[in-house]
C-alpha positions in Angstrom: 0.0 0.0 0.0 1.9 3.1 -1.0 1.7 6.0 0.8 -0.6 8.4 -1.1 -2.6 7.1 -4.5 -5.2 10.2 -5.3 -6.0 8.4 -8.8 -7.0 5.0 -7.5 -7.7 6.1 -3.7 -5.9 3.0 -2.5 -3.0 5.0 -0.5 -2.5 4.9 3.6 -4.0 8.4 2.9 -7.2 7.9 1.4 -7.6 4.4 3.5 -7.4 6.9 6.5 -10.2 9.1 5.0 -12.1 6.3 4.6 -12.0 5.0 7.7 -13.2 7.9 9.8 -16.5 8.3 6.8 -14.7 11.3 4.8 -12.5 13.4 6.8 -10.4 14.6 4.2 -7.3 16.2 4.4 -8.4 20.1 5.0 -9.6 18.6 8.5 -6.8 16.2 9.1 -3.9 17.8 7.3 -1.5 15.2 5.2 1.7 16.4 8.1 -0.7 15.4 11.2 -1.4 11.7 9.1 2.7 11.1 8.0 3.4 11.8 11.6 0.6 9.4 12.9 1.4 6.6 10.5 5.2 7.2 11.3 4.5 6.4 14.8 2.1 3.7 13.9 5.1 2.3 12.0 7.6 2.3 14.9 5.1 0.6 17.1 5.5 -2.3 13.8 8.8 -2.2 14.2 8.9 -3.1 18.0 6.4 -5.9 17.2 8.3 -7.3 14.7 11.4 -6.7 16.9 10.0 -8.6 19.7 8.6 -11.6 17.3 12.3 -12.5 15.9 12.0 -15.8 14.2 15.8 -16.4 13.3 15.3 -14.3 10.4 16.6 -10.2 11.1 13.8 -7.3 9.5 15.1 -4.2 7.9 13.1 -1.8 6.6 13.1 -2.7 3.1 13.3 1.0 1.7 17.3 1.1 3.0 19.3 0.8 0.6 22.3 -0.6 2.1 22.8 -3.3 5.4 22.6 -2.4 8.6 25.7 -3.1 9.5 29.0 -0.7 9.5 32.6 -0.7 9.5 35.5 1.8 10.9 39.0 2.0 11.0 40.8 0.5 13.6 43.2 2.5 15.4 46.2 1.1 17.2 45.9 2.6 20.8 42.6 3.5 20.4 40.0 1.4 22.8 36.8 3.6 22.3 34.9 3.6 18.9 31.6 5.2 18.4 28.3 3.1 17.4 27.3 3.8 14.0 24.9 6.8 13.4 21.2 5.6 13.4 22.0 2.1 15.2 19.1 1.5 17.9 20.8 -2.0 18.8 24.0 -3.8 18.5 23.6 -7.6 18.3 27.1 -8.6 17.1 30.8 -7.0 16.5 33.7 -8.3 14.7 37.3 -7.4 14.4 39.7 -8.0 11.6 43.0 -9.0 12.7 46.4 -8.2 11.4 46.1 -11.1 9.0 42.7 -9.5 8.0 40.7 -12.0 8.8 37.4 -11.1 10.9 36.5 -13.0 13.9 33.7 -12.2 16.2 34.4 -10.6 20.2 32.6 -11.6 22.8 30.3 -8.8 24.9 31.1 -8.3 28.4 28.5 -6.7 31.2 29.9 -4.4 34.1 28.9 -7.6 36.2 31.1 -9.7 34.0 34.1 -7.1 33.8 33.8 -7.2 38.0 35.1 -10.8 38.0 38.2 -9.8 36.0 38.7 -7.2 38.8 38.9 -4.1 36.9 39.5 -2.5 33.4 43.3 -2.1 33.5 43.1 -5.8 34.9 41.0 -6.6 31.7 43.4 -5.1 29.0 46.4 -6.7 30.9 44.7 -10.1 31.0 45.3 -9.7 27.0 48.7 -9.3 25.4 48.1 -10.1 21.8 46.5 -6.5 21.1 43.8 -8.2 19.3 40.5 -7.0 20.7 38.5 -10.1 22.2 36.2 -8.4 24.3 34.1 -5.7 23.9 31.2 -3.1 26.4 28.7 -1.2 25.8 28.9 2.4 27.4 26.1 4.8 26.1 27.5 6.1 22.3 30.6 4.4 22.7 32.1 0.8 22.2 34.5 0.0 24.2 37.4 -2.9 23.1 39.4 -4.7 25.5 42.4 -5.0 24.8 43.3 -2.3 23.2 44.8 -3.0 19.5 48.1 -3.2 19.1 47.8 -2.3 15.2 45.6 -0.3 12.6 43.6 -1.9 10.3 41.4 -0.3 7.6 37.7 -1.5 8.2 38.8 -3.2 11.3 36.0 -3.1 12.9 32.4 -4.0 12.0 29.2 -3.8 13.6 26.2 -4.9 12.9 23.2 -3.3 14.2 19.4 -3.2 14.0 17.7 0.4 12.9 15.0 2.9 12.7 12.2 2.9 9.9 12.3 4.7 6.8 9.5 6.9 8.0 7.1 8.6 5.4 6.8 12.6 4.9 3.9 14.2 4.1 4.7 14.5 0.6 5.3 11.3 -0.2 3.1 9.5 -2.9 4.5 6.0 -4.4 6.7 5.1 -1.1 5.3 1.8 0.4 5.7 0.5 3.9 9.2 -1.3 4.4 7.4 -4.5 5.7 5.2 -7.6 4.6 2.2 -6.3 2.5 -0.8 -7.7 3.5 -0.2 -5.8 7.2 -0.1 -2.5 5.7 -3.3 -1.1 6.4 -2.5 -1.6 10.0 -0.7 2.4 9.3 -3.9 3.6 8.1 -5.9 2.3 10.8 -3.8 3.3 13.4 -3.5 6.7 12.1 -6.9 7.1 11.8 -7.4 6.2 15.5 -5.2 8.5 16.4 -7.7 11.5 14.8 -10.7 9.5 16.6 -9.2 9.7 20.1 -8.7 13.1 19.8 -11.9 14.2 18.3 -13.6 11.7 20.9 -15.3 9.5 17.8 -15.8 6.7 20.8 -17.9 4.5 18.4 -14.6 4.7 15.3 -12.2 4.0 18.5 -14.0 0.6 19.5 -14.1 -0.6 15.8 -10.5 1.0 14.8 -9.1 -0.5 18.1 -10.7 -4.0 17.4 -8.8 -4.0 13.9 -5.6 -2.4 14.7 -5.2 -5.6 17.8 -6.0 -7.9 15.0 -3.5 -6.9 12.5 -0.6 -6.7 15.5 -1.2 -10.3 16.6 -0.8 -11.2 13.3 2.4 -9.4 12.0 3.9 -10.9 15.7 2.4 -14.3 14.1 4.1 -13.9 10.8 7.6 -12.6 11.8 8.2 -15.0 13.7 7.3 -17.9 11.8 8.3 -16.6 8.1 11.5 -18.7 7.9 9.8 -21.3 7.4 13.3 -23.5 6.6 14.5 -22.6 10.5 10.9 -23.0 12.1 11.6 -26.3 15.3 9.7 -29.1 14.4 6.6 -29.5 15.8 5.9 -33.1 17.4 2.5 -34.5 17.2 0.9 -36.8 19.0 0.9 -39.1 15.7 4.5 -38.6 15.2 5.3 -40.2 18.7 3.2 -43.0 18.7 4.9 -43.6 15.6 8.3 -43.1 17.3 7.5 -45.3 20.7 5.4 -48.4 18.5 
């Protein structure tokens, strides 16, 4: 569902007018819907976050990997996480060799049982980084590298939408299809709460439920080549007979 179709009326925009029986855009501008649906999309993304199946989303209007490499610095322990990165799930550092191998994260509960930081680089004397915190903005490596290496560090990350503006006509939802109109629905609660439309809220609210469960359903069941086996009753009397 794209974001605006004024030919066809089949945009998140015109679905939104049609919910709420014709409020058009003079009465609910087109900023006050993108900035609706936008939030409507984040609350997507921390459904589909939360449902993870094996198989990592990405808002499928990026046009690169969320993932990121800098240079690595001999002497230098501290590294900044990469500009729009709302998690980091995995780091990797390439040696002097260049080949990358994966550190291992440490907690401030875990760095207490090597004593303390200084104790922690010292434990180390390769200068290749094994271990590595997480400190507001900042990624800490432990030890420090004893050598510079170009792209020597890569992290991988999870990140924001590609949210809509208000302008936008042919852009289309960064995630699976047939859960779209959950934008347009939510959006158009958003004018019913504050116009107290308590009749649209019940109906709206009913719908917008329905469609959550279901992208929480489908993400994390859509690798369908990783899913566990399910064991039936069937299948274990035919194992035990």
């Amino acid at each position: 569902m794209q974001f605006s179709d004024t030919s066809n009326l089949t945009g998140i925009v015109q679905d939104i007018t049609f919910l709420l029986g014709g409020i058009d855009t003079n009465d609910y501008v087109l900023k006050d819907r993108a900035r609706n649906v936008n939030e409507h999309f984040r609350k997507v993304w921390h459904r589909i976050f939360n449902a993870y199946g094996g198989w990592r989303w990405d808002d499928s209007n990026q046009t690169d990997l969320p993932q990121a490499t800098a240079t690595l610095t001999s002497g230098t322990s501290k590294y900044t996480i990469p500009t729009g990165s709302l998690t980091v799930y995995s780091i990797e550092i390439k040696n002097s060799g260049g080949i990358y191998s994966k550190i291992t994260p440490l907690t401030a509960e875990q760095i207490e049982q090597f004593g303390t930081l200084t104790e922690l680089n010292d434990s180390a004397a390769t200068g290749v980084p094994s271990f590595y915190r997480l400190v507001g903005d900042t990624i800490e490596l432990f030890p420090n590298p004893n050598y510079t290496a170009s792209a020597g560090i890569k992290v991988y990350f999870d990140r924001d939408i590609s949210s809509f503006s208000s302008n936008d006509t042919t852009k289309t939802p960064g995630f699976a299809a047939p859960y779209h109109r959950i934008l347009s629905i939510g959006a158009a609660m958003d004018y019913a709460s504050a116009n107290n439309m308590v009749d649209k809220i019940t109906i709206l609210l009913a719908m917008y439920n329905e469609y959550m469960n279901n992208i929480g359903l489908f993400y994390s069941e859509r690798w369908r080549d990783k899913q566990p086996k399910r064991i039936t009753v069937p299948d274990l009397m035919r194992e035990f007979s």
